[in-house]
PDB file with one MODEL, atoms N, CA, C and O in Angstrom:
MODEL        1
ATOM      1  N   UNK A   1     155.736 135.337 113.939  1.00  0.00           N
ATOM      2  CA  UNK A   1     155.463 135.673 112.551  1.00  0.00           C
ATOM      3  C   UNK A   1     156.075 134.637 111.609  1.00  0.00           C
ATOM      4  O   UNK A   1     155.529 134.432 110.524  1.00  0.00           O
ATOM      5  N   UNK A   2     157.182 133.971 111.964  1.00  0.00           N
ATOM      6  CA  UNK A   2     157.778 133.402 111.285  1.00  0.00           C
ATOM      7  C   UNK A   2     157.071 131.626 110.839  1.00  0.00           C
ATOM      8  O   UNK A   2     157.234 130.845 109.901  1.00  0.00           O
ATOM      9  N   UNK A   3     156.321 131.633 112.021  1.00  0.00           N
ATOM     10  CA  UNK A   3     155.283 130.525 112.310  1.00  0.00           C
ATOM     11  C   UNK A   3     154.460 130.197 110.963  1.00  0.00           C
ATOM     12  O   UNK A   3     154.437 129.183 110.266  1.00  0.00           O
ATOM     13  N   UNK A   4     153.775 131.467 110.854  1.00  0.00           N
ATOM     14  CA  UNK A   4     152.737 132.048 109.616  1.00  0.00           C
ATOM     15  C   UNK A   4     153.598 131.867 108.544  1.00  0.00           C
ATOM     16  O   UNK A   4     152.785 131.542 107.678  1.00  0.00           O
ATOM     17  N   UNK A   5     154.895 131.850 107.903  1.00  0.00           N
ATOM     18  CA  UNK A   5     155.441 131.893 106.720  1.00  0.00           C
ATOM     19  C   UNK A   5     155.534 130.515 106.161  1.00  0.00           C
ATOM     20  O   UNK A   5     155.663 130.274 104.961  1.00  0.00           O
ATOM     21  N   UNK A   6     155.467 129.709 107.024  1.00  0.00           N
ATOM     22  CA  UNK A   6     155.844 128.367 106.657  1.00  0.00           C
ATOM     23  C   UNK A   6     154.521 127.749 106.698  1.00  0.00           C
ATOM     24  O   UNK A   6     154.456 126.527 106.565  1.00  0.00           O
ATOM     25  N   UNK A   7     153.358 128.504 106.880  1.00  0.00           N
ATOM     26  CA  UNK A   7     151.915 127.777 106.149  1.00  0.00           C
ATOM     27  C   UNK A   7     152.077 128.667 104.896  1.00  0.00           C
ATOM     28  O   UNK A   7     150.980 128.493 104.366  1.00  0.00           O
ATOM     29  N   UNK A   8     152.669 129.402 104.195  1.00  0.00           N
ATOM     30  CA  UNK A   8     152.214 130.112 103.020  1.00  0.00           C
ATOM     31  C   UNK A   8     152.455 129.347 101.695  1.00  0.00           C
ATOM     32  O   UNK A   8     151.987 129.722 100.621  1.00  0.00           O
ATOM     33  N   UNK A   9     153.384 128.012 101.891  1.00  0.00           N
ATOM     34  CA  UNK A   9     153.712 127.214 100.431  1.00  0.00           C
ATOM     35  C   UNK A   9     152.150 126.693 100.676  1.00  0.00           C
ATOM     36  O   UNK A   9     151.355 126.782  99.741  1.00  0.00           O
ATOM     37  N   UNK A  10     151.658 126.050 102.184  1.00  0.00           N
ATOM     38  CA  UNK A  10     150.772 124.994 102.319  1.00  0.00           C
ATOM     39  C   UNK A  10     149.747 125.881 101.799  1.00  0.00           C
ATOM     40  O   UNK A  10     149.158 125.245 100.925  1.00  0.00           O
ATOM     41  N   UNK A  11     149.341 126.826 101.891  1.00  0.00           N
ATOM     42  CA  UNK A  11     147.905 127.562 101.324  1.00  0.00           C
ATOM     43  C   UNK A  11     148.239 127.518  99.835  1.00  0.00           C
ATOM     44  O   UNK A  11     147.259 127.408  99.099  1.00  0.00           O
ATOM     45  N   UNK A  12     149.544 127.590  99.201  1.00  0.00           N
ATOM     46  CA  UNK A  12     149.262 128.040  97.884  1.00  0.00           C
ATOM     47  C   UNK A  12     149.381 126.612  97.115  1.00  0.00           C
ATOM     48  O   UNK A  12     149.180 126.577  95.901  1.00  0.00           O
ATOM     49  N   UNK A  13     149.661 125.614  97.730  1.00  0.00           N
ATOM     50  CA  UNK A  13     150.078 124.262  97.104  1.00  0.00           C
ATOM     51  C   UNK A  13     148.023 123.574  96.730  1.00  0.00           C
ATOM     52  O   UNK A  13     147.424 123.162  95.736  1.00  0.00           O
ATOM     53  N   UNK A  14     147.581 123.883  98.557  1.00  0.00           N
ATOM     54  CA  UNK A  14     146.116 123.607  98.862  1.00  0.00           C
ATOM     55  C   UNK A  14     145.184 124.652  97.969  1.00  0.00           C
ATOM     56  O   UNK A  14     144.129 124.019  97.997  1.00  0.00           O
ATOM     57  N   UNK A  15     144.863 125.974  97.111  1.00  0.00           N
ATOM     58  CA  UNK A  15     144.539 126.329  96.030  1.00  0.00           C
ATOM     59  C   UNK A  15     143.895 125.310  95.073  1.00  0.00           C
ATOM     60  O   UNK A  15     142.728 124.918  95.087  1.00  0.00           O
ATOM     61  N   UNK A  16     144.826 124.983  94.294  1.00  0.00           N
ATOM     62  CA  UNK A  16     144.399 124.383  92.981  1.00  0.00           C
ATOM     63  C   UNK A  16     143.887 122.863  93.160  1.00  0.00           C
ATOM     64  O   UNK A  16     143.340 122.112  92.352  1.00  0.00           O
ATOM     65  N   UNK A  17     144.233 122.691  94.414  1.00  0.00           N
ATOM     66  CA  UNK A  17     143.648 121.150  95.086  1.00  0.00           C
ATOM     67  C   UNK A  17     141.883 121.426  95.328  1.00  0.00           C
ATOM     68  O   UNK A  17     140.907 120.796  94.921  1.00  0.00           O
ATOM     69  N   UNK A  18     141.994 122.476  96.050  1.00  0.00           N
ATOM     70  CA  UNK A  18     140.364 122.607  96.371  1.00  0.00           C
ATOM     71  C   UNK A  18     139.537 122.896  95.331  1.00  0.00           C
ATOM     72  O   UNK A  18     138.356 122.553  95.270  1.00  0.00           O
ATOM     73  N   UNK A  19     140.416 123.818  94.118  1.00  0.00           N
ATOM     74  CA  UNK A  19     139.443 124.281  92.462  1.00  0.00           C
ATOM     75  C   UNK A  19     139.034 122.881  92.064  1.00  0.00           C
ATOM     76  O   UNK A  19     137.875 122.472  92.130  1.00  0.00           O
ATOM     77  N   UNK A  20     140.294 122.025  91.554  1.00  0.00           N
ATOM     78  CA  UNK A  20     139.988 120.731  91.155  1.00  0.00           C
ATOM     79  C   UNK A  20     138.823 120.444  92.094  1.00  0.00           C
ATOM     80  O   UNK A  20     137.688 120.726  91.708  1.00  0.00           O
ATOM     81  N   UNK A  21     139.052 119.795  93.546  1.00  0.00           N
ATOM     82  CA  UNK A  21     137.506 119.320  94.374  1.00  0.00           C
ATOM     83  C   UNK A  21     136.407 120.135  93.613  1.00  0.00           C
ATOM     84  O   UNK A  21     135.856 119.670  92.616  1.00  0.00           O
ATOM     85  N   UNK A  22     136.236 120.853  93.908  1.00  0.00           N
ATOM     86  CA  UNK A  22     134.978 121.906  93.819  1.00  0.00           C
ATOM     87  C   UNK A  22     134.421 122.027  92.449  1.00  0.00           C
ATOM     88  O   UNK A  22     133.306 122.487  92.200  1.00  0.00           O
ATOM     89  N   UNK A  23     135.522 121.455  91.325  1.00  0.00           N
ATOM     90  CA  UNK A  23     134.859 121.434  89.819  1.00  0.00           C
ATOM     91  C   UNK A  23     134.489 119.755  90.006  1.00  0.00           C
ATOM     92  O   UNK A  23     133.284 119.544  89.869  1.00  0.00           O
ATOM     93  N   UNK A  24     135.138 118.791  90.233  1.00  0.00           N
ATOM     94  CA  UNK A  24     134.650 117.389  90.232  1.00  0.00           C
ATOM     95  C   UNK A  24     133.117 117.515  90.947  1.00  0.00           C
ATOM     96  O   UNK A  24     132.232 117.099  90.199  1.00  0.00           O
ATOM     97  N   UNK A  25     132.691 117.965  92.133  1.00  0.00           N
ATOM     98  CA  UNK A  25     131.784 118.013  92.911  1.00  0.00           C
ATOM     99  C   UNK A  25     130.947 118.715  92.097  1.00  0.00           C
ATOM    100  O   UNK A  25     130.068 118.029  91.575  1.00  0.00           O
ATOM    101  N   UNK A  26     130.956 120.205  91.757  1.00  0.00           N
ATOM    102  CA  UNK A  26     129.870 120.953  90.642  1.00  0.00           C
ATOM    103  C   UNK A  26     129.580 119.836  89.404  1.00  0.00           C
ATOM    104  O   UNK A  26     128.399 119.806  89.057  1.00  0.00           O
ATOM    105  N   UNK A  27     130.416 118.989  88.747  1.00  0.00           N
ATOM    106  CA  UNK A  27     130.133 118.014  87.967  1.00  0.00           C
ATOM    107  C   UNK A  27     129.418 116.957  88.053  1.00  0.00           C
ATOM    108  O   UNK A  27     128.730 116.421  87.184  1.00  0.00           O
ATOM    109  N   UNK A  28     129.670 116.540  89.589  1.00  0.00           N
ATOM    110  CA  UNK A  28     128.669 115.209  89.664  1.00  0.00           C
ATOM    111  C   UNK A  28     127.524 115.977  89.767  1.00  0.00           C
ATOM    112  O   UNK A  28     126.531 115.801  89.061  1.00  0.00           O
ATOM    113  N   UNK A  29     127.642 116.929  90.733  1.00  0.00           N
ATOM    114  CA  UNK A  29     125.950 117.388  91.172  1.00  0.00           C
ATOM    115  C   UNK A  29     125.532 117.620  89.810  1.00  0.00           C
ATOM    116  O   UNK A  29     124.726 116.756  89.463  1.00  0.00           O
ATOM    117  N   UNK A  30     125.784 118.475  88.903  1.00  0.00           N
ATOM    118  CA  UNK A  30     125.359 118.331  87.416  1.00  0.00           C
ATOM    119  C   UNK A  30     124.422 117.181  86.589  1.00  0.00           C
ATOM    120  O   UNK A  30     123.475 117.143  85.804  1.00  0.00           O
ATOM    121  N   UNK A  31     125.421 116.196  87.370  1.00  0.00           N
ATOM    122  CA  UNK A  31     124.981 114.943  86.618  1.00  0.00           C
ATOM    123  C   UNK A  31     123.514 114.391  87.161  1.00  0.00           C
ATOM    124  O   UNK A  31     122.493 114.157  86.514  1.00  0.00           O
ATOM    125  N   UNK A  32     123.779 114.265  88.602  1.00  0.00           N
ATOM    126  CA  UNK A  32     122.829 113.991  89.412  1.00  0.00           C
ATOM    127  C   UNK A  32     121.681 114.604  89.030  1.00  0.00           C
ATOM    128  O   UNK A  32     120.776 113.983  88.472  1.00  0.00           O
ATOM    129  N   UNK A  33     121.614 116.099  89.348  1.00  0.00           N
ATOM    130  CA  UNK A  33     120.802 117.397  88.832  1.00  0.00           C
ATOM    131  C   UNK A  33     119.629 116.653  86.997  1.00  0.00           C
ATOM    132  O   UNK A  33     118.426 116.661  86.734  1.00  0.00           O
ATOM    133  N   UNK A  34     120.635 116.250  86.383  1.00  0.00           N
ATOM    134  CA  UNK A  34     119.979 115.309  84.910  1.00  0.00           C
ATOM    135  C   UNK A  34     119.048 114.299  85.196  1.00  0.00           C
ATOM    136  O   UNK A  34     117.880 114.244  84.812  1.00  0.00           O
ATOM    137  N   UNK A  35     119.969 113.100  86.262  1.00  0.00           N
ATOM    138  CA  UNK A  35     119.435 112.230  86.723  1.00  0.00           C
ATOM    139  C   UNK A  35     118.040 112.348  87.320  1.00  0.00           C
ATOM    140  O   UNK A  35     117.155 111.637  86.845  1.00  0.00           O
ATOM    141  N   UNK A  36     117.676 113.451  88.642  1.00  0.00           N
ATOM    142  CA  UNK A  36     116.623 113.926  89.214  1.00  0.00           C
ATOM    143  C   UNK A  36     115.646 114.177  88.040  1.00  0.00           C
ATOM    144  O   UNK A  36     114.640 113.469  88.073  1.00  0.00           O
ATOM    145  N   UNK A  37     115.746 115.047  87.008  1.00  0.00           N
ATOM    146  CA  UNK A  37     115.034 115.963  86.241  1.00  0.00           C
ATOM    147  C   UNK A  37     114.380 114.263  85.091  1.00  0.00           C
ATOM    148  O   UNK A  37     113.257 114.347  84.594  1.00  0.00           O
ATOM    149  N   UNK A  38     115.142 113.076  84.872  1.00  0.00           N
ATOM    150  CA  UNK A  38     114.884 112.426  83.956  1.00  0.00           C
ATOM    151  C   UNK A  38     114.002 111.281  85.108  1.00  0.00           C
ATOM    152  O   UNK A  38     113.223 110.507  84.550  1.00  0.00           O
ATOM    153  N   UNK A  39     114.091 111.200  86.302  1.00  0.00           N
ATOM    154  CA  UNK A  39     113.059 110.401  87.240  1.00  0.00           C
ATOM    155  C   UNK A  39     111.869 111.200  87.330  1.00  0.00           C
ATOM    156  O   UNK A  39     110.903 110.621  87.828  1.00  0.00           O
ATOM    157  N   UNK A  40     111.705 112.408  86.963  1.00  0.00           N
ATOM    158  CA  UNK A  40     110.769 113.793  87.171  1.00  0.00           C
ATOM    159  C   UNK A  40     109.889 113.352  86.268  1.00  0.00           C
ATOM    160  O   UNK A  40     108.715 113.027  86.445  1.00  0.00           O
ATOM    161  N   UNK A  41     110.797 113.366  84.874  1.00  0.00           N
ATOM    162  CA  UNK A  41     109.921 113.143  84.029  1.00  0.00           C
ATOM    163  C   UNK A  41     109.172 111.697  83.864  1.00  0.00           C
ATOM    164  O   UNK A  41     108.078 111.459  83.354  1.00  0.00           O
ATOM    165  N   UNK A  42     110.136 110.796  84.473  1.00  0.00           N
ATOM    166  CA  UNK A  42     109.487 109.339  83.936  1.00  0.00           C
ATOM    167  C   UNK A  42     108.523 109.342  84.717  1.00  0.00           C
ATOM    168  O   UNK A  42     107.412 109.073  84.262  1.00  0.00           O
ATOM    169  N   UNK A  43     108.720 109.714  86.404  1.00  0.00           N
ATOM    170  CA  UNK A  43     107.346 109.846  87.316  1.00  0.00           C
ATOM    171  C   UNK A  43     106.213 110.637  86.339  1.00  0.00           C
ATOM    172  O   UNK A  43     105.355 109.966  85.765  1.00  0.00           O
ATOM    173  N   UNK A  44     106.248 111.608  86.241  1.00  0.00           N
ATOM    174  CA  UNK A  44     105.117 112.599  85.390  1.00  0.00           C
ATOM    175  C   UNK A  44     104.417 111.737  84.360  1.00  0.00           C
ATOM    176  O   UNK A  44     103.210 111.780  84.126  1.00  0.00           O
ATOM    177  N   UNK A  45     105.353 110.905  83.736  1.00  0.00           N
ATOM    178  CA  UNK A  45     104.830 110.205  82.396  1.00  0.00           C
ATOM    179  C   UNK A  45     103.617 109.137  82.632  1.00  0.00           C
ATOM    180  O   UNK A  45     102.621 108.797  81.993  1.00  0.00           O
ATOM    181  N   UNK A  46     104.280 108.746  84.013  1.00  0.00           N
ATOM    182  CA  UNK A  46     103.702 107.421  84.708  1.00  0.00           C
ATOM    183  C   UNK A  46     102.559 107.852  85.011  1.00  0.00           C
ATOM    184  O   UNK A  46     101.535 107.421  84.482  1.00  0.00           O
ATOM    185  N   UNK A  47     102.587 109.061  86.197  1.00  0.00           N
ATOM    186  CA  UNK A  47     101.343 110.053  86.248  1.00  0.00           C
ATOM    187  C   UNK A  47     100.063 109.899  85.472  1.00  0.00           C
ATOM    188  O   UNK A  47      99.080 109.400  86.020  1.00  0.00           O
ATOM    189  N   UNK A  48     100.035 110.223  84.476  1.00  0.00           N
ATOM    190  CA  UNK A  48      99.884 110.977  83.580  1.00  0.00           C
ATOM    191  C   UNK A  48      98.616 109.442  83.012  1.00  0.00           C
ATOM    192  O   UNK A  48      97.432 109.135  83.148  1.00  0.00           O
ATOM    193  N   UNK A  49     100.038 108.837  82.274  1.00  0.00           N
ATOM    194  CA  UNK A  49      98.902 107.030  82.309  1.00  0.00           C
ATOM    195  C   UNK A  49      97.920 106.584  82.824  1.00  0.00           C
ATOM    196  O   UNK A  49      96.958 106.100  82.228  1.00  0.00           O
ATOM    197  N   UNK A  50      98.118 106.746  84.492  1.00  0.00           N
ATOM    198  CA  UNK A  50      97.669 105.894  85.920  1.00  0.00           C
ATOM    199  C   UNK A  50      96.437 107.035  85.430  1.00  0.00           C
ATOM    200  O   UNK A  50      95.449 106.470  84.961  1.00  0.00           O
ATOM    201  N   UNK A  51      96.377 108.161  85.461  1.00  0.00           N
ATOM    202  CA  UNK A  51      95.262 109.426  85.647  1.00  0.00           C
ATOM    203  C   UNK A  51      94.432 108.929  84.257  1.00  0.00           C
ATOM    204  O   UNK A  51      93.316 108.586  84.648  1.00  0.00           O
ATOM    205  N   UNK A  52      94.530 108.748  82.747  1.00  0.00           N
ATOM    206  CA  UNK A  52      93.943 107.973  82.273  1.00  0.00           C
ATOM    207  C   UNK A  52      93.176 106.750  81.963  1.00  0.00           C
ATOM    208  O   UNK A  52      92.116 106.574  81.362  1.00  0.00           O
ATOM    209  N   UNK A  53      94.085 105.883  82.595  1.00  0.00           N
ATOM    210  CA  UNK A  53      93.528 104.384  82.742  1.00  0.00           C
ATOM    211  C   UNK A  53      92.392 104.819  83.886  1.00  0.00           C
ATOM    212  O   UNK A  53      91.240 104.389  83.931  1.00  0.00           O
ATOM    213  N   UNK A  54      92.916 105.640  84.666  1.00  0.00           N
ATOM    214  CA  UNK A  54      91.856 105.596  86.134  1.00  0.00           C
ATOM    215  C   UNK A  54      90.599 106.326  85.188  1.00  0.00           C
ATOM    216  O   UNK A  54      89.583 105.633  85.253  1.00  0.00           O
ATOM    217  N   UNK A  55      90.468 107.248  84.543  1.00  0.00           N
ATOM    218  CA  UNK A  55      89.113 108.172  83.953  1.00  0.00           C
ATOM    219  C   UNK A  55      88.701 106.635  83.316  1.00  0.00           C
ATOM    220  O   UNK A  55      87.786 105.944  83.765  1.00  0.00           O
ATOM    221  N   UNK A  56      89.545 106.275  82.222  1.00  0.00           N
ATOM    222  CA  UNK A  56      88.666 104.901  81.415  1.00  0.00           C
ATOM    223  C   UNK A  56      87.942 103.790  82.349  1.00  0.00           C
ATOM    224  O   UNK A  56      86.887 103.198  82.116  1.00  0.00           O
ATOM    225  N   UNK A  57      88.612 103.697  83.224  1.00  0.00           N
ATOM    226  CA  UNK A  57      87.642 103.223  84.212  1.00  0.00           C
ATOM    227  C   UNK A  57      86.587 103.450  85.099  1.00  0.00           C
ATOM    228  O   UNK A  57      85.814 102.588  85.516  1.00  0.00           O
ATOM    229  N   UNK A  58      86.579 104.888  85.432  1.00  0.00           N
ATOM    230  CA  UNK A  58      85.400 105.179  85.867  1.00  0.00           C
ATOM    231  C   UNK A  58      84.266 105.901  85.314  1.00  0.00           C
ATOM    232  O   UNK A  58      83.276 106.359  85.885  1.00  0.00           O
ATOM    233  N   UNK A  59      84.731 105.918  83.639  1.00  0.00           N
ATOM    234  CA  UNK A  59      83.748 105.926  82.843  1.00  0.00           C
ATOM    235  C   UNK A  59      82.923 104.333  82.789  1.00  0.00           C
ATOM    236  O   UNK A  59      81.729 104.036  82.853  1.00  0.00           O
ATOM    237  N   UNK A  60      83.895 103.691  82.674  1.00  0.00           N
ATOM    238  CA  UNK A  60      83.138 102.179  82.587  1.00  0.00           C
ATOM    239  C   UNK A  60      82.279 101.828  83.619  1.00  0.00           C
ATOM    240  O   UNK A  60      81.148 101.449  83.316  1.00  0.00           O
ATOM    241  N   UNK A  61      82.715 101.905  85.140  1.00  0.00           N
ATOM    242  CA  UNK A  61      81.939 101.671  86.060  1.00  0.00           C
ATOM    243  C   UNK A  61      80.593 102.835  85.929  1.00  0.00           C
ATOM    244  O   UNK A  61      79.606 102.107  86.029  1.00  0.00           O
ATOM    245  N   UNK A  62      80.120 104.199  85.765  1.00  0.00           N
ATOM    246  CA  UNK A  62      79.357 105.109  85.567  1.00  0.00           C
ATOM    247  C   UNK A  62      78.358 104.047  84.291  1.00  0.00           C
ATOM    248  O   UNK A  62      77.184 104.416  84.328  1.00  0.00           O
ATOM    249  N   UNK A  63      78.492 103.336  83.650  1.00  0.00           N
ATOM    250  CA  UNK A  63      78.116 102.573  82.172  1.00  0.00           C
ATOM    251  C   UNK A  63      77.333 101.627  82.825  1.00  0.00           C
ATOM    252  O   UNK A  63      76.143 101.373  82.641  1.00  0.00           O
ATOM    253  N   UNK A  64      78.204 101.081  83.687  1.00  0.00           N
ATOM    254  CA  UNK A  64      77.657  99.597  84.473  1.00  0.00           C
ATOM    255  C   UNK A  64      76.660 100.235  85.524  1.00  0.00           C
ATOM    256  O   UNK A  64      75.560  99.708  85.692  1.00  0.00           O
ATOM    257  N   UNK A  65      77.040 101.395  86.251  1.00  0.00           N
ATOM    258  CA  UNK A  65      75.804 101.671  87.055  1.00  0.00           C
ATOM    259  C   UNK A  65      74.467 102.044  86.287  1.00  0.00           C
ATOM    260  O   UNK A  65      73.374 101.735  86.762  1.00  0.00           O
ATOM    261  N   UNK A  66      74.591 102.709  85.103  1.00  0.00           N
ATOM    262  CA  UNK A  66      73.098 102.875  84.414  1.00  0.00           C
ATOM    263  C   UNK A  66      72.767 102.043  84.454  1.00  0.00           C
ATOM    264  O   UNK A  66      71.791 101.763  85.150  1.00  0.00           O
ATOM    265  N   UNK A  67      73.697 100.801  83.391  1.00  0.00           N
ATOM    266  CA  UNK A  67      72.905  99.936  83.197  1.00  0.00           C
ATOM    267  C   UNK A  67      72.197  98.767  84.361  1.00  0.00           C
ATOM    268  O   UNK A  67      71.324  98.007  83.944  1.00  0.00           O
ATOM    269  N   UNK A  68      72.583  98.705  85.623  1.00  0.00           N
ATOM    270  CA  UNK A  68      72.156  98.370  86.462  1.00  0.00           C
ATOM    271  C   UNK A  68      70.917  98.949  87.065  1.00  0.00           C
ATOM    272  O   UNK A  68      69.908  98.281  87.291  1.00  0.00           O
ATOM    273  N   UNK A  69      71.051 100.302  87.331  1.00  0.00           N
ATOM    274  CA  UNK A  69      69.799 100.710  87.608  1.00  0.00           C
ATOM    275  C   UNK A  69      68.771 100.803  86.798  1.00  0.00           C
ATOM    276  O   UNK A  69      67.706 100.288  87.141  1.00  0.00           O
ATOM    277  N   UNK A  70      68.912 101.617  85.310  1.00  0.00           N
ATOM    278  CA  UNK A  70      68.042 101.714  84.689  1.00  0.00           C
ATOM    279  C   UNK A  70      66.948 100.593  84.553  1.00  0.00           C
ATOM    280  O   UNK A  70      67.461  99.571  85.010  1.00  0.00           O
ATOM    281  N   UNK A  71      66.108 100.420  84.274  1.00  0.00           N
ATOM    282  CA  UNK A  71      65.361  98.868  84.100  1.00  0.00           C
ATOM    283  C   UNK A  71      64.499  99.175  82.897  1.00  0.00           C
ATOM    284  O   UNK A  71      63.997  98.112  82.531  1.00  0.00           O
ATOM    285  N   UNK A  72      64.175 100.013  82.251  1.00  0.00           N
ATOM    286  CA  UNK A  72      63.816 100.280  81.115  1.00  0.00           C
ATOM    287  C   UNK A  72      64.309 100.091  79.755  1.00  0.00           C
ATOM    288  O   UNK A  72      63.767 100.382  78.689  1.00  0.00           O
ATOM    289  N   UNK A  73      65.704  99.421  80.047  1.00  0.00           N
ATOM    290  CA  UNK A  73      66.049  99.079  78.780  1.00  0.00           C
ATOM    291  C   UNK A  73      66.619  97.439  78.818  1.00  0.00           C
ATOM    292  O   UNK A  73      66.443  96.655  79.751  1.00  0.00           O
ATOM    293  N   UNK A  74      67.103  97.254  77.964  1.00  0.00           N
ATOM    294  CA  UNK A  74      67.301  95.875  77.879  1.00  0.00           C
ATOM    295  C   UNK A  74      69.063  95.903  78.128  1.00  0.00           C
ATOM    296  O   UNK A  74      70.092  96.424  77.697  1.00  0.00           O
ATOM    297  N   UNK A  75      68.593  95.014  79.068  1.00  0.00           N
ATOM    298  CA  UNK A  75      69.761  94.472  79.679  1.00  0.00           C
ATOM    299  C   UNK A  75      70.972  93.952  78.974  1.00  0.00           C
ATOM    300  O   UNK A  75      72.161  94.210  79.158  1.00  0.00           O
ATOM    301  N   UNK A  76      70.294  93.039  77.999  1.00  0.00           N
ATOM    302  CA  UNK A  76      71.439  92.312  76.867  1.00  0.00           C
ATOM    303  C   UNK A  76      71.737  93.170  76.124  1.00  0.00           C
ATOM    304  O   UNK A  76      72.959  93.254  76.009  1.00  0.00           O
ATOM    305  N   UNK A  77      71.132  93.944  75.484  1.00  0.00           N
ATOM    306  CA  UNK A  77      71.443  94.912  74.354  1.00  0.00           C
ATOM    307  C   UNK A  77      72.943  96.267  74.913  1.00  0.00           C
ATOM    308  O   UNK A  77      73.790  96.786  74.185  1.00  0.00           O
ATOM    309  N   UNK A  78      72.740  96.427  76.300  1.00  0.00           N
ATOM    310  CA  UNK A  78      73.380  97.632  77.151  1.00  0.00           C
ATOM    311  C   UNK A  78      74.650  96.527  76.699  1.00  0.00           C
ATOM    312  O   UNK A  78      75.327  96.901  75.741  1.00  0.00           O
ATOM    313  N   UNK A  79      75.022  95.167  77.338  1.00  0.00           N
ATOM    314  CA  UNK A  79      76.118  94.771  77.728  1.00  0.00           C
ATOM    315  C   UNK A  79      76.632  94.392  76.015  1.00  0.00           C
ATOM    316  O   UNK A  79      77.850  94.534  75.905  1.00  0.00           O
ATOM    317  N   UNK A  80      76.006  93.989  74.819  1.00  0.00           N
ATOM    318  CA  UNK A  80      76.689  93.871  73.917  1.00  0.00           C
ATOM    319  C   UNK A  80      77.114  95.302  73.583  1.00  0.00           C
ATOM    320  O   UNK A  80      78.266  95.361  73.154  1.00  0.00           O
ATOM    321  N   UNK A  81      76.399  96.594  73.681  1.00  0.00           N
ATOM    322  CA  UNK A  81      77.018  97.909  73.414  1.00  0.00           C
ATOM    323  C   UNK A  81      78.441  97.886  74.052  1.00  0.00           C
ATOM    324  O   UNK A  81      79.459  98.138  73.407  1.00  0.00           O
ATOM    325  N   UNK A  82      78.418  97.524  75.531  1.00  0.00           N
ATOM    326  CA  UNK A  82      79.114  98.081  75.973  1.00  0.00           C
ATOM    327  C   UNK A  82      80.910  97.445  75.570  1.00  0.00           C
ATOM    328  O   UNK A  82      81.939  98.107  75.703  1.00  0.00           O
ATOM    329  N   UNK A  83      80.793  95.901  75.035  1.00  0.00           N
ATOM    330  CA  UNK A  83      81.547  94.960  74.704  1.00  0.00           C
ATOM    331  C   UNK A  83      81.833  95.471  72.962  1.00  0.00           C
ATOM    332  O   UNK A  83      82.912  95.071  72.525  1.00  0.00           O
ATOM    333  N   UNK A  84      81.015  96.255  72.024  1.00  0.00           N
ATOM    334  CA  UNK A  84      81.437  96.900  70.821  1.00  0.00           C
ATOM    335  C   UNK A  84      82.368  98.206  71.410  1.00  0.00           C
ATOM    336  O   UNK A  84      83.257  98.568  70.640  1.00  0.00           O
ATOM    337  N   UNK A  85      82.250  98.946  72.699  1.00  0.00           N
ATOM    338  CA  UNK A  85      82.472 100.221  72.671  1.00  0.00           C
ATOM    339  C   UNK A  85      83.818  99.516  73.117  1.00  0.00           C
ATOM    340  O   UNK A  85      84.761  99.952  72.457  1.00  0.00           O
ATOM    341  N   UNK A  86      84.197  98.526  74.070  1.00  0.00           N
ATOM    342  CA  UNK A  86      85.631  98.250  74.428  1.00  0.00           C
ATOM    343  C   UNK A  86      86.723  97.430  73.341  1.00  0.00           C
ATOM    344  O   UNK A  86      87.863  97.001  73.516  1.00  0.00           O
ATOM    345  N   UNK A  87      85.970  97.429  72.360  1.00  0.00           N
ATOM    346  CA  UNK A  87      87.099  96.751  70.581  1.00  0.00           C
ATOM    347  C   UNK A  87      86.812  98.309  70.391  1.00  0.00           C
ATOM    348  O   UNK A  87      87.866  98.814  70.776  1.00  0.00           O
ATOM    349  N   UNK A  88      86.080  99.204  70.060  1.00  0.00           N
ATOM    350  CA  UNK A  88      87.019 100.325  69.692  1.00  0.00           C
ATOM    351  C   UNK A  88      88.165 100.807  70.365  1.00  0.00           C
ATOM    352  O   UNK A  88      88.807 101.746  69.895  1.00  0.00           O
TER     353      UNK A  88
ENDMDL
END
C-alpha cells in the first residue's frame, strides 16, 4: 500500500500538465479546423469558376456546330455574330 502513496504527488503534479496538453492540442485543432473550412471554401470558389468557364464554352462549341452544319445561312455573317457576341 505504501507503494501506491508515493505515486499520489506524481498523479497530482501530472493533472494540470495534461489540462495544459489537452487545451494547446483543442487549440491547434481549432486552428487547423479554420484552416480546412478556408481551403473548402477556396476549392468551392475555384469550383464554381471552372463550372462556368466550362458552360461558356460549351455554349460556344454548340454555336460553332450550327454554324457548321447548318448550310442555309451564311457562313461569314454566323462568324462576325459570333466575334460581336464574344466583346460583349
Amino acid at each position: 500500500m505504501k507503494e501506491f502513496a508515493i505515486l499520489i504527488p506524481f498523479v497530482g503534479m501530472s493533472i494540470p500538465i495534461i489540462a495544459i496538453i489537452a487545451t494547446t492540442v483543442n487549440k491547434w485543432l481549432k486552428v487547423k479546423e479554420k484552416q480546412i473550412e478556408a481551403v473548402s471554401s477556396e476549392t468551392a470558389e475555384k469550383a464554381a469558376r471552372y463550372a462556368a468557364q466550362t458552360e461558356r464554352l460549351e455554349q460556344r462549341v454548340r454555336v460553332l456546330e450550327r454554324v457548321i452544319t447548318d448550310k442555309g445561312y451564311d457562313l461569314s455573317q454566323q462568324i462576325e455574330d459570333l466575334r460581336d457576341e464574344s466583346l460583349n
